[in-house]
ROGU-860224 format. One record per residue (C-alpha): x, y, z. Coordinates in pm, 1 decimal. Each point is the difference from the previous one (the first is absolute). Example, Ala and Ser with C-alpha at 12.3 -4.5 7.8 and 13.67 -1.06 7.14 Angstrom:
<sites>
> 1230.0 / -450.0 / 780.0
> 137.0 / 344.0 / -66.0
</sites>
This chain:
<sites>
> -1598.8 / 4726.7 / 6043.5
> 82.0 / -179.5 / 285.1
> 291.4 / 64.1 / 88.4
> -110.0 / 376.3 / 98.6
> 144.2 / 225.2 / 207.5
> -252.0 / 253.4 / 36.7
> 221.7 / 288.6 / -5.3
> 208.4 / 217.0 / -230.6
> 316.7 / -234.7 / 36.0
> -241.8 / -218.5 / -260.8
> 151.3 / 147.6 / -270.2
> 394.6 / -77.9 / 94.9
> -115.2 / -365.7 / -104.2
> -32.1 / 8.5 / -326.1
> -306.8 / -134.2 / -202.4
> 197.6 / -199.6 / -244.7
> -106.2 / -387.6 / -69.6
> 218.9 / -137.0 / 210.1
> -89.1 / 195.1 / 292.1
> -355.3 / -87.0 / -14.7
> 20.6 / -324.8 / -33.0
> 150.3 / -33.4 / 276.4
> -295.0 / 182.5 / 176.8
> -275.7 / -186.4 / -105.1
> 48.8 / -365.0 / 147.1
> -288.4 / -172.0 / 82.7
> -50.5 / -65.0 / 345.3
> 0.2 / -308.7 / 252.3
> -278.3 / -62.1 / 261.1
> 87.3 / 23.0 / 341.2
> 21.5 / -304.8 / 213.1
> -75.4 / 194.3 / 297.9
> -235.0 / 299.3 / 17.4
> 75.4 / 201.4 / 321.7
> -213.2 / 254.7 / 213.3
> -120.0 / 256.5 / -288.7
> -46.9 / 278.6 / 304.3
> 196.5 / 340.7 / 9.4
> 183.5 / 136.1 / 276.9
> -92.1 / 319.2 / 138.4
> 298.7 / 155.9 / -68.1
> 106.7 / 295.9 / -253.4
> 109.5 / -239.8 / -239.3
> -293.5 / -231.0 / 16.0
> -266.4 / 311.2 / -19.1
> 160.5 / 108.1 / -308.9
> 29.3 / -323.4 / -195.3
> -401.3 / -34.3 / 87.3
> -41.7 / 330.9 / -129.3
> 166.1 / -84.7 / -292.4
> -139.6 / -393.8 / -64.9
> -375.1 / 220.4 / 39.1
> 66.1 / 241.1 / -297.3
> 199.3 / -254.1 / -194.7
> -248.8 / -287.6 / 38.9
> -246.4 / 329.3 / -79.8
> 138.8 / -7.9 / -383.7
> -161.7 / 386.0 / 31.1
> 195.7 / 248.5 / -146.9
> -116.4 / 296.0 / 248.5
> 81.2 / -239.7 / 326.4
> 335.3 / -93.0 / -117.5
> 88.4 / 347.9 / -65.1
> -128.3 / 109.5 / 362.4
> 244.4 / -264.9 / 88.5
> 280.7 / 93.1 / -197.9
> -17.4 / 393.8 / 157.0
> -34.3 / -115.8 / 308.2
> 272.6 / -296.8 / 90.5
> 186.4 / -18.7 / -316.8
> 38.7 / 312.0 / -222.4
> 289.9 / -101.1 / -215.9
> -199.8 / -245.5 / -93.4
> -247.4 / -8.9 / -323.6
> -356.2 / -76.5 / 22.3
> -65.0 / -57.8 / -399.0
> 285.9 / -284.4 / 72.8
> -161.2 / -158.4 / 333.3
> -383.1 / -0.4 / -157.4
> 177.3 / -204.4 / -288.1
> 159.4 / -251.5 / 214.7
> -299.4 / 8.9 / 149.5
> -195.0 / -121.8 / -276.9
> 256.5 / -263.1 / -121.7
> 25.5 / -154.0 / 305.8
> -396.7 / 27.6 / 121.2
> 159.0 / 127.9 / 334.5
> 144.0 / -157.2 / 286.8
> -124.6 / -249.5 / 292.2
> 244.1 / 16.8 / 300.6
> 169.4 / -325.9 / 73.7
> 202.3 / 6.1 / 281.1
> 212.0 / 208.7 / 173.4
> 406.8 / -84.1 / -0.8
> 128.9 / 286.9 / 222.0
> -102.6 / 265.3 / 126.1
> 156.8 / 293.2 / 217.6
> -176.9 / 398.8 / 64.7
> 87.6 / 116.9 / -302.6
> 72.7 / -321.7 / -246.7
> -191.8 / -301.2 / -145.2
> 127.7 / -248.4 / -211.9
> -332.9 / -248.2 / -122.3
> -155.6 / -255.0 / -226.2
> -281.1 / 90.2 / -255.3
> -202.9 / -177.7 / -247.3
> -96.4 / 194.7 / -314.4
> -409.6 / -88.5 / -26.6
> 28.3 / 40.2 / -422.7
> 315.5 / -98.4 / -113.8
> 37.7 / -296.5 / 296.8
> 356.4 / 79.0 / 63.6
> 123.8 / 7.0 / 370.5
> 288.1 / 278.0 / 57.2
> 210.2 / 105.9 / 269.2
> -32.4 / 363.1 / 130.7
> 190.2 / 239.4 / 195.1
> -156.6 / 315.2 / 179.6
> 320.6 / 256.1 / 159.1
> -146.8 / 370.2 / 138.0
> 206.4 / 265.1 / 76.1
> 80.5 / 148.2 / 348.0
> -190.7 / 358.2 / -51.3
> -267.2 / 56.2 / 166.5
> -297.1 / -51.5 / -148.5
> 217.4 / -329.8 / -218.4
> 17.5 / -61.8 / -362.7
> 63.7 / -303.7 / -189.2
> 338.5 / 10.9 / -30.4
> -15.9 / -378.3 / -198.9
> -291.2 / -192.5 / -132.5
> 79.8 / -262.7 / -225.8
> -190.0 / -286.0 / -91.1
> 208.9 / -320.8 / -180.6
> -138.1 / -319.7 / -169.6
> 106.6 / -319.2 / 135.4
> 145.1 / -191.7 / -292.3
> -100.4 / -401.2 / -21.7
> 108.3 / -203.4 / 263.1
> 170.9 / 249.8 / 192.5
> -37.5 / -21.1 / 372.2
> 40.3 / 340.1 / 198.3
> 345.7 / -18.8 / 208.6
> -1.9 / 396.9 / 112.8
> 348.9 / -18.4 / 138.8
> 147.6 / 165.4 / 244.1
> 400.3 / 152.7 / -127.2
> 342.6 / -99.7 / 141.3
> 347.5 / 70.9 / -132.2
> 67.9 / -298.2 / -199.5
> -375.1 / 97.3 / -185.8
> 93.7 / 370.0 / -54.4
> 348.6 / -80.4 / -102.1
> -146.6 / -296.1 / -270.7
> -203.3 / 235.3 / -106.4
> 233.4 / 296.0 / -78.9
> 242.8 / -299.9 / -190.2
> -288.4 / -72.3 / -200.3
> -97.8 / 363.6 / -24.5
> 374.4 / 76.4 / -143.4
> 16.2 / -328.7 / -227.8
> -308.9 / 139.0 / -161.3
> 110.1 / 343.3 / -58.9
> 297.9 / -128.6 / -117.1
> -108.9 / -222.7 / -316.8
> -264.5 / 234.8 / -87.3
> -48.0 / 355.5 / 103.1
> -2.5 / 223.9 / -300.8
> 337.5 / 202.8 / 63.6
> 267.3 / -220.3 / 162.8
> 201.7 / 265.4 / 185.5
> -335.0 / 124.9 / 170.2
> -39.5 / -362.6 / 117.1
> 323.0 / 33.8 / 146.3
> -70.0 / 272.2 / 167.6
> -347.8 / -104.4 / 186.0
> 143.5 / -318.9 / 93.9
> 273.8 / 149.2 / 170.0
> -231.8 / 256.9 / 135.0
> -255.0 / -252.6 / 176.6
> 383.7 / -258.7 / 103.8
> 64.1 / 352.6 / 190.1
> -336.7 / 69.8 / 161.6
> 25.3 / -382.1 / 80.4
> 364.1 / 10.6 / 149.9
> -115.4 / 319.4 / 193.5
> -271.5 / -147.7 / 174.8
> -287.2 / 110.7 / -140.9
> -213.2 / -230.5 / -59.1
> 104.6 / -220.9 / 337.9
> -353.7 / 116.0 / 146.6
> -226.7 / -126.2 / -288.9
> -173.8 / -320.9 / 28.0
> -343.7 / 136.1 / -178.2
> 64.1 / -140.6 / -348.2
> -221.7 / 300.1 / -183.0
> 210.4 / 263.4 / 228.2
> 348.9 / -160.9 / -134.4
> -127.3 / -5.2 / -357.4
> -124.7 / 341.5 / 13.2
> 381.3 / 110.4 / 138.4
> 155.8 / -194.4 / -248.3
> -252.9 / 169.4 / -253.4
> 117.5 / 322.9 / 145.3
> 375.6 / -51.1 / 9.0
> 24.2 / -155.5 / -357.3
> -226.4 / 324.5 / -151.6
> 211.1 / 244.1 / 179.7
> 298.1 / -82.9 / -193.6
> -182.2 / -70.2 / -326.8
> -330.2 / 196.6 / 26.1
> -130.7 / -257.0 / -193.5
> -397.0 / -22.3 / 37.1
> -63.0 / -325.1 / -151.3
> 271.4 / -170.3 / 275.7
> -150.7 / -208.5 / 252.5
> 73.0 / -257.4 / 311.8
> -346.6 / -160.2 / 88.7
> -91.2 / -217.2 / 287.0
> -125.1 / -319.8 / -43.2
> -206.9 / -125.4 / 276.9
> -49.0 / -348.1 / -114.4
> 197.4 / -327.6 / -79.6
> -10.4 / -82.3 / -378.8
> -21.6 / -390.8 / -97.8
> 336.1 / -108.3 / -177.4
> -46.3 / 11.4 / -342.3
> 161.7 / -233.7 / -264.0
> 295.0 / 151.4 / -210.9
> -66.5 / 359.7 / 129.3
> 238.9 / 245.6 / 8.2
> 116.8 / 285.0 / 211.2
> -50.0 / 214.7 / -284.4
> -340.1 / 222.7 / -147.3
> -327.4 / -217.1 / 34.9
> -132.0 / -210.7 / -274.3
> -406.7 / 0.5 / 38.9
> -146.6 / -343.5 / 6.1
> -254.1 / -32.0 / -251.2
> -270.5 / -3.6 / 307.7
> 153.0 / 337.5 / 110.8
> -12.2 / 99.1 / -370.8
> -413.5 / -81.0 / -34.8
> -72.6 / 187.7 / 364.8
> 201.3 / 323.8 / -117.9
> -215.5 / -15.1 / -350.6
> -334.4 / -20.5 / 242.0
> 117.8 / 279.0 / 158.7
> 41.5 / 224.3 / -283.1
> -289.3 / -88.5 / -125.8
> -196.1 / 85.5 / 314.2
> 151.3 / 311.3 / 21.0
> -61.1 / 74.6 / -388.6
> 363.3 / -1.9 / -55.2
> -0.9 / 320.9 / 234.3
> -170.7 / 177.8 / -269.1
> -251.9 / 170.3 / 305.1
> -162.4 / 300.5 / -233.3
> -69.4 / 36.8 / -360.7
> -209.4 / 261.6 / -149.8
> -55.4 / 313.7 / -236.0
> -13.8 / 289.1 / 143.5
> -157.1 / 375.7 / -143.3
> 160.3 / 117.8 / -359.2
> 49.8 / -371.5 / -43.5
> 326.4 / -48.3 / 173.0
> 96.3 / -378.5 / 67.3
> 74.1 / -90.6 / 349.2
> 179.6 / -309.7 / 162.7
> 99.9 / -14.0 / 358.2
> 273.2 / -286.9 / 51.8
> 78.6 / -107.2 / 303.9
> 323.7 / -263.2 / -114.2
> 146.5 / -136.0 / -338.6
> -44.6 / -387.1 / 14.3
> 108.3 / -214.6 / -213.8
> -123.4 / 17.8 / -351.3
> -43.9 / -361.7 / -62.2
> -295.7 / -49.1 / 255.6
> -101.1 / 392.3 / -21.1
> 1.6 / 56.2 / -391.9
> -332.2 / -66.0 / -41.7
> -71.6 / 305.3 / 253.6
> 217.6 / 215.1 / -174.5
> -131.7 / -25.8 / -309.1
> -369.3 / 18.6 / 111.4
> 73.7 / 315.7 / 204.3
> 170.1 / 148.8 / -293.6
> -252.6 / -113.8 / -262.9
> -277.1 / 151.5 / 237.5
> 188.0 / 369.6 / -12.9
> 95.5 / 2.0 / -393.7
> -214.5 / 246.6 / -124.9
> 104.2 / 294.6 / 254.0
> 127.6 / 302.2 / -83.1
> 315.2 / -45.8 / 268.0
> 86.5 / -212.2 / 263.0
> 75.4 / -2.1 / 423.3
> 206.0 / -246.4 / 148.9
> -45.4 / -8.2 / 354.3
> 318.7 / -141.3 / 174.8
> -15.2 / 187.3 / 311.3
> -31.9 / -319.7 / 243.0
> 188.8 / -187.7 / -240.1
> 271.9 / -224.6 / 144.6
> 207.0 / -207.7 / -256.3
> -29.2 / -265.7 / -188.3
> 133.7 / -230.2 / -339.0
> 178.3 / 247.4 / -301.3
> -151.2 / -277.2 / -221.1
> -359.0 / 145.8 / 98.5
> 116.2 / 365.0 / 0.7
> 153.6 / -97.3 / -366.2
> -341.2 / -107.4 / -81.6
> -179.9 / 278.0 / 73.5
> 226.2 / 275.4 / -85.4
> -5.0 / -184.0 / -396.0
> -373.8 / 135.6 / 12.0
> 148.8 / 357.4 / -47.9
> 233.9 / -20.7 / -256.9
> -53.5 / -18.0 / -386.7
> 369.1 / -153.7 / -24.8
> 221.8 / -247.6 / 180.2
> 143.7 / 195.7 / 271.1
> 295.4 / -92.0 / 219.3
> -97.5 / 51.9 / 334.4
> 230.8 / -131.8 / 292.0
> 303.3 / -218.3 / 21.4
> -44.0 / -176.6 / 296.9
> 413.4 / -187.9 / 75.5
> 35.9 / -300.6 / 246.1
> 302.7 / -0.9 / 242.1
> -0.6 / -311.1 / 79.6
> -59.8 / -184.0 / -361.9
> 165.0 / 253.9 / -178.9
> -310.4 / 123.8 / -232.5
> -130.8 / 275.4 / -123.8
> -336.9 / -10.0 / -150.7
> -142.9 / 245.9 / -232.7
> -402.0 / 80.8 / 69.5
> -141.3 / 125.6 / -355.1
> -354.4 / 76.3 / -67.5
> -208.2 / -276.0 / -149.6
> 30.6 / -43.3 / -389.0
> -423.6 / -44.3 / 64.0
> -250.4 / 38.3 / 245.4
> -367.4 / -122.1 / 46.8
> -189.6 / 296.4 / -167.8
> 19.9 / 373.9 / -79.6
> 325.9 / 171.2 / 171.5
> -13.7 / 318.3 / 144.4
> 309.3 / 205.4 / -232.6
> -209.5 / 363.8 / -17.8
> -191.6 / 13.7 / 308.8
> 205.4 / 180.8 / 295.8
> 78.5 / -181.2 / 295.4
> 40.6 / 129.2 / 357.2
> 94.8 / -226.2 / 325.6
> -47.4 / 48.1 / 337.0
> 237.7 / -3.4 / 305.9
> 58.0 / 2.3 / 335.6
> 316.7 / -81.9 / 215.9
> -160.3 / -343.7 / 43.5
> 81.0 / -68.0 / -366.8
> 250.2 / -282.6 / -9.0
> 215.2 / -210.2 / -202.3
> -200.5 / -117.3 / -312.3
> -228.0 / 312.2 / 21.7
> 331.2 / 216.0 / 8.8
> 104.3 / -231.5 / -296.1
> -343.9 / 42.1 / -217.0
> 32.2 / 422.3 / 94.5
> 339.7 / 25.2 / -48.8
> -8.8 / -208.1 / -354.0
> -299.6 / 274.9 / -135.4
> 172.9 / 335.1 / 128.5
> 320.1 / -139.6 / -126.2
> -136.6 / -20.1 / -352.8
> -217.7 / 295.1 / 44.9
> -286.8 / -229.9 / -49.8
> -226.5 / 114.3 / 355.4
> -32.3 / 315.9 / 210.1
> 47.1 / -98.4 / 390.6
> -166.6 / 163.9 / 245.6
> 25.4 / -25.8 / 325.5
> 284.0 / -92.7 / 287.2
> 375.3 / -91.1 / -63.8
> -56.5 / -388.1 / 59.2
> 151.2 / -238.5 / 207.3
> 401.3 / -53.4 / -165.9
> 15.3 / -408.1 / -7.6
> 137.3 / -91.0 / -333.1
> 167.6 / -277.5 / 59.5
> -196.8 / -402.4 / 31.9
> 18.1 / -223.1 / 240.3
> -40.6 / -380.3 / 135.4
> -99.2 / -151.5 / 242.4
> 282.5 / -243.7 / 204.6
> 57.9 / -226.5 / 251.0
> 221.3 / 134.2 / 241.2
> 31.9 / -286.5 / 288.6
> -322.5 / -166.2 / 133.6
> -186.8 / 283.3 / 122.9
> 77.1 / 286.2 / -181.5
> -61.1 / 111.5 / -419.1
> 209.5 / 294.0 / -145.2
> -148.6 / 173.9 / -269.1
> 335.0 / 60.8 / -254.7
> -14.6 / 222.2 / -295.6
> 194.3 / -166.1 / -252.7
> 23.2 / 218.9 / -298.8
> -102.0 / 425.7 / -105.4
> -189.4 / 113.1 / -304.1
> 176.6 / 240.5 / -264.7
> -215.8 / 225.5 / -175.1
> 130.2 / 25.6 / -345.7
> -76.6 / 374.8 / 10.5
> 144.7 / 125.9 / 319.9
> 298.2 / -304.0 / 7.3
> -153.3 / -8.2 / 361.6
> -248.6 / -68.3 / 241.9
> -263.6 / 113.1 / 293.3
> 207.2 / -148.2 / 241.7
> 8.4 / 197.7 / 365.5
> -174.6 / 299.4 / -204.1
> -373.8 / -99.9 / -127.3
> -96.4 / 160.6 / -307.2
> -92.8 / 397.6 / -20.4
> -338.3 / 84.5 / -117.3
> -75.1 / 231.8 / -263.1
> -264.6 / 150.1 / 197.3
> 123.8 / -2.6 / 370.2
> -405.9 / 3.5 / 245.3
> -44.7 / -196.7 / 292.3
> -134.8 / -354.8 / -70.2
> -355.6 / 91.1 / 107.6
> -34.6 / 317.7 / -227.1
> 136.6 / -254.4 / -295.4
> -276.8 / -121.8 / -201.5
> -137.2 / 320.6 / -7.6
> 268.7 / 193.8 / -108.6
> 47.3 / -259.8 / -266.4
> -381.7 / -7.6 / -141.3
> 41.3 / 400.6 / -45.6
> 305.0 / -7.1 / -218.0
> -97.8 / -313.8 / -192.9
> -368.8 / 193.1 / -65.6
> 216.8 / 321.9 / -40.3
> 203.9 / -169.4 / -262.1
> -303.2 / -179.9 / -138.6
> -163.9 / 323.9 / -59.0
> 292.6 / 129.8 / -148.6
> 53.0 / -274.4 / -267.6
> -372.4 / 60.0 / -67.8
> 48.3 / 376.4 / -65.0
> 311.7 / -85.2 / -257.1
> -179.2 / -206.3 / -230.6
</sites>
């Protein structure tokens, strides 16, 4: 994806259409190509260290990497964007201070130029406090701007408009708004003219009234064309936008990054998203095709990070014999509720006897809280693993003045079960181990329980 953040704060955007499309523009050439050369400062020794594993695509050197200068970041994640992208050549500096870079870079595979911002923190030795890496969409020209009042105060007005119309609970909209009017009326944010620094306070203020994960201000460092007839509200993907997010899927293999069988005959898929089901079906049912004859079944979800209920519907109708109502998922602003049932009928054999286990971490997120939370729910899976990440609730992506995009969730899920959600808690395992000692706790119960079956016949 490019629209990456490199870090753990990935996940608080969630991986629902909407949000990737907007992430996967295709990129505009340059008309100018500036001096490519680093400075020889903290900042521009780290983002070479980084470009030389990256641009690598090896596993081992981004990991060095990661331990190193960025720890809370995730190396399996990095060598992936490493491979969709074909890694990086260095376009030009835009600024550049001791300890921050902001630059231009050209993807060498996918041929989209992005926008990237390196910030390092003030320990000694640093570590990347922010590395994020942005596609330019078409026609944009960069216009990195620097903040006045009138800016920050269009911005909060847009901000509050926003929240307003469609944040999920009204009276918690309310509340931010008048939370960020008061940091605003207090002064706070008089000395911020970085735009990423004002979104990330923004970010901050609005979460610590609603500790809401999937909430969002983002910084846009660029000037969008006008478009005809477009709106201030959620984004509408162009059907050029549409084609470039189906390429990317299918270069990433619809984030399907391991399939195999592993000893007793135990199925296992590690997912790394839930895309749509309309481009990824296909995937799906090849992956679960592939597994149908073992004796029980691992879903790995422990870097999983959202994604569309329509493709966690899909797969989760692969493990029940009956339709099966799953999730409501209601609509604030439209005033809907929609009911998520399993399929009526699924490509090949379904998976009704076999036990199922998934793995998490406290990375899980969103659509992989959805998919865990739907199984234990109906006491259809074992979970093993970490409490994940407590974001329930989805989001789009808005306009929010010229510069900057808030990220609103709109609506909650109710499980039909509980009457509830994940919401600010995650989902408990069944098993509580750390995420590394996971997969292996899980292959000894499933063979225990194989075994076991075995010995009762």
């Amino acid at each position: 994806m490019l629209r990456q953040s490199l870090r753990s704060e990935r996940r608080n955007r969630a991986f629902i259409k909407t949000a990737l499309l907007v992430v996967t523009f295709a990129a505009i050439l340059f008309s100018a190509r500036a001096d490519t050369s680093l400075p020889d400062t903290p900042a521009g020794h780290t983002l070479q260290t980084f470009l030389d594993a990256f641009d690598s695509g090896d596993h081992d050197r981004i990991a060095a990497y990661v331990k190193e200068y960025d720890p809370e970041n995730n190396a399996d994640g990095l060598t992936s964007f490493s491979s969709q992208t074909g890694g990086f050549t260095l376009v030009s500096i835009v600024h550049s201070t001791s300890d921050s870079l902001t630059f231009l870079v050209h993807g060498r595979r996918d041929n989209i130029d992005a926008y990237g911002v390196l910030q390092l923190t003030s320990t000694a030795p640093p570590r990347v406090k922010r590395l994020s890496i942005r596609a330019l969409p078409p026609g944009a020209k960069l216009d990195d701007i620097q903040l006045d009042a009138a800016t920050r105060q269009k911005t909060i007005d847009a901000i509050s408009s926003k929240l307003t119309e469609y944040y999920v609970y009204p009276d918690v909209a309310a509340k931010m708004i008048a939370a960020v009017q008061e940091h605003q009326k207090k002064g706070d944010y008089n000395s911020i003219t970085d735009g990423n620094e004002f979104a990330d306070a923004l970010s901050r203020d609005l979460r610590a009234v609603s500790h809401d994960q999937h909430l969002f201000v983002a910084y846009n460092p660029f000037a969008l064309p006008e478009q005809p007839g477009s709106s201030s509200g959620p984004h509408e993907p162009s059907p050029a936008e549409q084609a470039r997010f189906r390429a990317m899927l299918e270069q990433q293999n619809c984030t399907f990054s391991k399939l195999e069988i592993l000893n007793h005959n135990i199925g296992y898929i590690k997912l790394g998203a839930f895309p749509p089901p309309d481009i990824c079906g296909p995937t799906v049912v090849a992956a679960m095709n592939f597994l149908a004859h073992t004796d029980a079944l691992i879903f790995d979800l422990r870097e999983n990070h959202g994604g569309d209920p329509n493709m966690v519907d899909f797969i989760v109708s692969y493990l029940f014999r009956q339709p099966t109502h799953i999730n409501d998922l209601t609509n604030r602003h439209d005033n809907e509720t929609h009911q998520y049932w399993t399929l009526p009928w699924v490509l090949g054999p379904r998976f009704v006897d076999q036990p199922v286990y998934v793995l998490t971490s406290h990375e899980t997120f969103s659509g992989g809280e959805e998919f865990t939370f739907d199984l234990k729910t109906q006491k259809r899976a074992t979970i093993v693993g970490e409490t994940t990440g407590g974001g329930a609730h989805p989001v789009q992506s808005m306009p929010a003045g010229d510069h900057f995009t808030i990220g609103v969730p709109f609506g909650r899920p109710i499980n039909p079960v509980t009457k509830g959600d994940w919401e600010g808690k995650g989902v408990e395992p069944d098993v509580k181990v750390s995420a590394a000692d996971a997969l292996t706790t899980v292959e000894k119960l499933a063979a225990d329980k194989l075994a076991a079956q075995s010995k009762s016949k």
